[in-house]
C-alpha positions in Angstrom: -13.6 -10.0 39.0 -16.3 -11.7 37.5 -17.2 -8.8 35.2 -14.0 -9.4 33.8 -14.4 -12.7 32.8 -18.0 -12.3 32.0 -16.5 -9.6 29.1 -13.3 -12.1 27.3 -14.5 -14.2 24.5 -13.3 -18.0 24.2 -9.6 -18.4 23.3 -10.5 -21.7 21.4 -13.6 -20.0 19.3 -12.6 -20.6 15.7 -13.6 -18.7 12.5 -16.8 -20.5 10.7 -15.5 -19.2 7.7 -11.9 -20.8 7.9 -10.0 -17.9 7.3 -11.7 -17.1 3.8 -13.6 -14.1 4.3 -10.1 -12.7 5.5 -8.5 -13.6 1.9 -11.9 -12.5 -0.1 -10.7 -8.3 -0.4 -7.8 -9.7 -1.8 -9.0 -11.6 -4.3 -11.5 -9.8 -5.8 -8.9 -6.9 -6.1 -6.7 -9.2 -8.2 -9.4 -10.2 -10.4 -11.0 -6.1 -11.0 -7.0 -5.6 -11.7 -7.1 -8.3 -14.5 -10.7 -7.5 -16.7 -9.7 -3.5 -16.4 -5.8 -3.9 -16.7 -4.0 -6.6 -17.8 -6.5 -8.7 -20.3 -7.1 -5.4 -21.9 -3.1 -4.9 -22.5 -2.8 -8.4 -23.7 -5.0 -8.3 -26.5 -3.6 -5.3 -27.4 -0.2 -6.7 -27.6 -1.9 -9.9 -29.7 -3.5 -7.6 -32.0 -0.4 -5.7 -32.7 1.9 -8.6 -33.5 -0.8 -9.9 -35.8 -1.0 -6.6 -37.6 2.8 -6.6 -37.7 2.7 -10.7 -39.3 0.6 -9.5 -41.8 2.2 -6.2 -43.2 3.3 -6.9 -47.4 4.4 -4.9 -50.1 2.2 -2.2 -51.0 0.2 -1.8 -47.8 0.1 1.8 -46.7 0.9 2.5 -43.2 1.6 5.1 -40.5 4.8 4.3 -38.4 5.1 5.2 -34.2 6.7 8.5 -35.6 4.4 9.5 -37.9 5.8 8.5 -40.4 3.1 7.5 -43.7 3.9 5.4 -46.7 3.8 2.6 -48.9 5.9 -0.4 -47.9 8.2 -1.3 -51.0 10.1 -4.3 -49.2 9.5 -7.0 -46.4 12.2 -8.2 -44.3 12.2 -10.1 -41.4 12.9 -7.4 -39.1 12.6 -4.3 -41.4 10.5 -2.9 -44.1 11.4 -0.1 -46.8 8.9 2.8 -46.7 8.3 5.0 -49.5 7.5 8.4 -47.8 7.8 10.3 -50.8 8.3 9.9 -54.6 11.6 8.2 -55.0 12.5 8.8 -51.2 12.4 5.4 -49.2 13.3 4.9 -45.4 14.0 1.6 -43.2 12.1 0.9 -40.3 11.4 -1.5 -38.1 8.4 -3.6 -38.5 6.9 -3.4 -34.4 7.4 0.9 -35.5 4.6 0.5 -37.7 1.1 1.7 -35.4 -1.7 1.6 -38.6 -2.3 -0.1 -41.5 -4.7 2.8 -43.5 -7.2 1.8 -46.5 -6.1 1.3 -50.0 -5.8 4.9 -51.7 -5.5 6.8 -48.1 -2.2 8.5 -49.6 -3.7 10.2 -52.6 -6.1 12.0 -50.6 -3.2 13.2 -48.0 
């Protein structure tokens, strides 16, 4: 009998830590998830909308689809691409993926 009781541990010994340790695992998982995975995505997303502010007439670009050409007009939601000598197509401006260089279409 004495063993027994000799082998239980005090039902009123609290945790020195408070509970924190417990809680720890979890946090540091949520902030590895945010440098690696979400802050990454976010300046991507940043970057893109300030490339897609920025686009005027006579920037050359390459579209989502593949699409390369000169922008001809500016809307608010669309642009005119020129894809090919007198052949112009309407996108929409979050479509467009790169801005290229100045003179990138004469040596495609």
């Amino acid at each position: 009998m004495i063993s027994l009781a000799h082998a239980q541990t005090a039902a009123g010994a609290a945790d020195p830590t408070g509970g924190f340790m417990s809680l720890l695992p979890m946090v540091a998982m949520f902030a590895i998830l945010w440098f690696l995975l979400i802050r990454p995505q976010m300046r991507k997303a940043k970057d893109h909308k300030a490339l897609i502010e920025a686009l005027q007439k006579g920037d050359e670009v390459v579209t989502g689809g593949g699409l390369v050409g000169r922008i001809t007009k500016v809307g608010e939601a669309y642009v005119t691409l020129e894809i090919a000598e007198g052949t112009e197509v309407v996108v929409q401006r979050p479509a467009i993926g790169i801005v290229l260089p100045k003179g990138s279409l004469k040596s495609l």
